[in-house]
C-alpha positions in Angstrom: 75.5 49.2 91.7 77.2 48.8 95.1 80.1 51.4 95.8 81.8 51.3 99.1 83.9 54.2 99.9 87.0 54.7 102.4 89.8 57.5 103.2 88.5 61.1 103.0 86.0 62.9 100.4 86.9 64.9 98.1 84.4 66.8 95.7 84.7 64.9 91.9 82.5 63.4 89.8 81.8 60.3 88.0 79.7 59.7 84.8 77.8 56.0 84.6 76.5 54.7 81.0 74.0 52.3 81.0 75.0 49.4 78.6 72.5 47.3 77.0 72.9 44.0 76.2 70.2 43.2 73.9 69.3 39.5 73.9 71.7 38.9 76.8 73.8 36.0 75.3 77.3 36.3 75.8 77.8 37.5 72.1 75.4 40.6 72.5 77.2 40.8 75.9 80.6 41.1 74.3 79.4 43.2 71.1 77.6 45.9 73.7 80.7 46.6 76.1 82.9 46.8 73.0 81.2 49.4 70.9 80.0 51.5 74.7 83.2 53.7 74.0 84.5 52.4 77.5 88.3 51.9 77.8 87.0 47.8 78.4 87.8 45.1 75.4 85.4 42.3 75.8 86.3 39.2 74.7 84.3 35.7 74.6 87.3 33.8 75.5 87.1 30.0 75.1 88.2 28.1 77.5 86.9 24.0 76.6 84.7 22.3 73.6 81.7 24.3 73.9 82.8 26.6 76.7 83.2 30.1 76.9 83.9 32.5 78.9 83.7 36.7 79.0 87.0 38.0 79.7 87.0 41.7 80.2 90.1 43.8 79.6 91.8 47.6 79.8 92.6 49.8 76.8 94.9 50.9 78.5 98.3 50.0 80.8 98.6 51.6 84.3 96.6 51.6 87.1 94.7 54.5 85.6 93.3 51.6 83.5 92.2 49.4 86.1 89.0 47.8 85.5 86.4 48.3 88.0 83.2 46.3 87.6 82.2 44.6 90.9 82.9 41.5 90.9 79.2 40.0 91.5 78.3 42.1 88.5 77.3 39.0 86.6 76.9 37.0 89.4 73.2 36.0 89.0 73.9 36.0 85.2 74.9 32.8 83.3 78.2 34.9 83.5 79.0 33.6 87.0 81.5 35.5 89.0 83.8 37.6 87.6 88.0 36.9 89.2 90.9 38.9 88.7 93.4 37.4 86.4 95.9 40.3 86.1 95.5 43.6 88.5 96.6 46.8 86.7 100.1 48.2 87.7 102.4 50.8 86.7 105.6 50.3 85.8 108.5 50.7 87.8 112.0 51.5 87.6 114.9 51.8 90.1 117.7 54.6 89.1 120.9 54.6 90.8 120.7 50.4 92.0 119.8 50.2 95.9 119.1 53.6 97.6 118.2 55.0 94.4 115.6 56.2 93.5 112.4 55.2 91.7 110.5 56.0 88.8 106.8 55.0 88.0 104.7 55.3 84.4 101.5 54.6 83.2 103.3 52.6 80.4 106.2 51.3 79.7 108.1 54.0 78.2 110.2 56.0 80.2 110.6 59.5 79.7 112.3 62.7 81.5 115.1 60.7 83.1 117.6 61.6 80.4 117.3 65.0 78.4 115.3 63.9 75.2 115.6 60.4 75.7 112.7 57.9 75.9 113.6 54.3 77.4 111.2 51.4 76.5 110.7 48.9 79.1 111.1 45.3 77.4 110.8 43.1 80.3 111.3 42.8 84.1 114.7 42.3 85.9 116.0 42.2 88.9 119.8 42.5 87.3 120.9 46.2 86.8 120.7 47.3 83.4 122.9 49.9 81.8 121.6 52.5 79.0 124.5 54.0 76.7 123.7 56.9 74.8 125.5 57.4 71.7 124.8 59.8 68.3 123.0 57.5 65.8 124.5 58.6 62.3 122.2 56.1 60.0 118.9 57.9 61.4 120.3 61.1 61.5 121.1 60.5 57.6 117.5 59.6 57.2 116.1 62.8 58.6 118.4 64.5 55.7 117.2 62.4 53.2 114.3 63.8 53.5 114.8 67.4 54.1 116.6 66.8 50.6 114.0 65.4 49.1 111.8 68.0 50.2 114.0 70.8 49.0 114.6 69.2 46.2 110.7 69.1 45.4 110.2 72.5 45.8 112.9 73.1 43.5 111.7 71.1 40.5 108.2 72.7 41.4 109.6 76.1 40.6 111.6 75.4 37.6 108.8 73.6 36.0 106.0 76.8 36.8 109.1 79.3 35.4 110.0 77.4 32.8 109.9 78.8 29.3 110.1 76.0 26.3 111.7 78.2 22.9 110.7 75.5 20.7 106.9 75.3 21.7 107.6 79.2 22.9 105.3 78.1 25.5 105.9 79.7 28.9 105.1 77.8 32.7 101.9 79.5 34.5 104.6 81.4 36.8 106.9 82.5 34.3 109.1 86.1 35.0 107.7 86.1 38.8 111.0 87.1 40.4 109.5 86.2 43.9 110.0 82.5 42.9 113.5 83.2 41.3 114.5 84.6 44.5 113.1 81.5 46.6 115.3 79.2 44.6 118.0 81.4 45.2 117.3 81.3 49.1 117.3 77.6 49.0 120.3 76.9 47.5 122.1 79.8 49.1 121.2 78.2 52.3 122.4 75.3 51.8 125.2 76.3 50.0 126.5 78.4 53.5 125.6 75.5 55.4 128.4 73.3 53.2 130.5 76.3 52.7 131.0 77.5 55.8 130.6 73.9 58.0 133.4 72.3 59.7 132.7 68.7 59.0 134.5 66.2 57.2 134.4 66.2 53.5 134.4 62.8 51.0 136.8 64.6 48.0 134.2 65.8 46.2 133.7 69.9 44.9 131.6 71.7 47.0 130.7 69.1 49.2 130.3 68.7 53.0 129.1 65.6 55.3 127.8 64.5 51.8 125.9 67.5 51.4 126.5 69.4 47.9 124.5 71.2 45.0 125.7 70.3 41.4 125.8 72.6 38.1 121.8 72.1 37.5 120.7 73.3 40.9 120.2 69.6 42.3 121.1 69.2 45.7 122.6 65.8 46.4 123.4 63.6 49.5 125.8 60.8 50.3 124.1 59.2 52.8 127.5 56.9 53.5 129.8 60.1 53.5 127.3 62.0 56.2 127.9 59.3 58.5 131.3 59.3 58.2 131.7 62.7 59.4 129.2 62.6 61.9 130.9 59.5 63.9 134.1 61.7 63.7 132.8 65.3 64.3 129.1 65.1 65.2 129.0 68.6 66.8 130.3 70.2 63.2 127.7 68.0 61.6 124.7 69.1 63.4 125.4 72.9 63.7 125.0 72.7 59.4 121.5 72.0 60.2 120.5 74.0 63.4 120.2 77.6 63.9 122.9 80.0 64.8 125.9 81.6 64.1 129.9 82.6 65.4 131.8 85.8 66.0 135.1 86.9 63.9 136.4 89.3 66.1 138.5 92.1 64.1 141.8 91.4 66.3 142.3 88.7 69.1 142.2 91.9 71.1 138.0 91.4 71.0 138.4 87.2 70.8 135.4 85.9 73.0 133.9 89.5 73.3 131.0 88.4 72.0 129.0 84.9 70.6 125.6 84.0 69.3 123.1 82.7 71.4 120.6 81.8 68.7 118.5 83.0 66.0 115.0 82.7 64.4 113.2 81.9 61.4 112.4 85.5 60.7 116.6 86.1 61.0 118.0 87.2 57.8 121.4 85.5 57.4 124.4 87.2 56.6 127.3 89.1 58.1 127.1 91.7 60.3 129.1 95.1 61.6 129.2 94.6 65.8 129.9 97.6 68.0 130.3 97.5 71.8 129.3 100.3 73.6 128.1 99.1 76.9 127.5 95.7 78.7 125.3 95.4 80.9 126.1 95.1 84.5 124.4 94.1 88.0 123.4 97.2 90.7 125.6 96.7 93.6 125.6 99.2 97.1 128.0 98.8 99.5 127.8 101.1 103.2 129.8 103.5 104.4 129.9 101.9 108.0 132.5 99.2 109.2 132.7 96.8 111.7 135.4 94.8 113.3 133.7 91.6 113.3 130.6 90.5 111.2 129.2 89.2 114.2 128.8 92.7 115.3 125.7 93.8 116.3 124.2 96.5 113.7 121.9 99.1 115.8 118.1 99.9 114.8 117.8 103.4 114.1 115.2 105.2 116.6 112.4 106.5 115.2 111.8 109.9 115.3 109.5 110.8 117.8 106.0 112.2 116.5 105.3 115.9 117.5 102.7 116.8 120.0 99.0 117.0 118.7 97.9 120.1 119.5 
């Protein structure tokens, strides 16, 4: 092992594993590197009838991934000399067009340069390209497909474990536990404030909002189409039936914008509560007694008082 160094020394360290290539042809070559645990893919690459060669690659994008074997590794191998085909780079991105500013990653996802909002890096350009943003309703609709289907799970788990059949007269293993009654009760009363109380548009159908609604039987259903509907035309309503939170009804408009909600927990117990103001809280503020005709003025140290004699 040859290793040149340059630049100043810093204190680090380095761990080296010894490979062994058993009967040093290139497939015990290849078959060593790749199960070593080393970020390095070995490959016996062919290049002609009868010829191969050992092409050695990164696990990983970046220039944290850059492979470093010297290059005369194999050189008085059957190997021959190993040559650079690809260096390892990060990518790069340029915000704002000339005299931006740039951005570098490891790979070639961007993240951090628009508040939770990844951008994936296709291909190289030298044209400007322009990232729009906009509310996607379809996956939105998926994400509450499946918090249905959850709920809905849980549900069917209860009724079937506090069921009681008065043919068979045969009870469910959980039967008369008023805990789970209660649960159910929590679930549906959840959601039924979240349609109840929400904002968003509607699709004509009883107790139903953004395609959310609970039937007769306890079910709680979905329209996947009507959710979208009303989240392309009020998103905001939409997604505050599914976040935490809450508003302020002031008794008069004389207390409008008194108060608001900044946000709430799990362990929060929903419902509506008596608010009364007694104090706000204020910042301490001191002002002196002194004027002065100009604020360039020049405010005089106080002289210290002089020490009394040691005796």
């Amino acid at each position: 092992m040859t290793v040149n160094l340059s630049g100043p020394l810093t204190v680090g360290s380095m761990t080296a594993q010894s490979i062994s290539v058993g009967t040093g042809s290139l497939a015990s070559v290849v078959s060593a590197i790749n199960s070593s645990g080393l970020a390095v893919s070995a490959t016996a690459l062919q290049v002609g009838t009868n010829s191969y060669a050992l092409e050695l690659s990164s696990t990983v994008t970046g220039t944290r991934g850059a492979v470093t074997v010297d290059a005369g590794a194999f050189a008085t191998s059957g190997l021959g000399q190993l040559n650079t085909v690809s260096a390892a780079q990060d990518a790069i991105a340029s915000i704002g067009g000339v005299g931006g500013y740039q951005v570098t990653s490891q790979t070639n996802d961007l993240s951090g340069i628009l508040p939770g909002v990844t951008v994936h890096l296709a291909q190289a350009s030298t044209s400007p390209v322009t990232i729009t943003v906009s509310p996607d309703g379809t996956q939105m609709a998926t994400s509450v497909q499946t918090l249905v289907n959850a709920a809905n799970s849980v549900l069917q788990t209860i009724s079937a474990d506090t069921s009681y059949n008065a043919q068979t007269k045969v009870a469910g293993p959980l039967n008369n536990q008023p805990s789970l009654t209660a649960l159910t009760q929590q679930v549906l009363a959840t959601v039924g404030r979240a349609v109840g109380t929400s904002a968003a548009g509607s699709d004509g159908t009883a107790g139903e909002s953004a395609g959310l609604s609970i039937d007769k039987s306890g079910v709680i259903g979905f329209n996947a189409t009507a959710f979208e509907a009303a989240y392309a035309k009020n998103p905001a309503a939409v997604q505050s039936m599914f976040t935490e939170g809450g508003t302020f009804a002031p008794a008069s408009p004389t207390y409008a914008g008194a108060a608001s909600v900044v946000g709430a927990t799990d362990n929060t117990v929903p419902g509506t509560y008596a608010l009364s103001i007694t104090q706000s809280a204020s910042q301490a503020a001191d002002a002196g007694s002194a004027t002065f005709a100009a604020n360039t003025a020049t405010v005089a140290r106080p002289r210290p008082t002089p020490s009394p004699p040691a005796p």
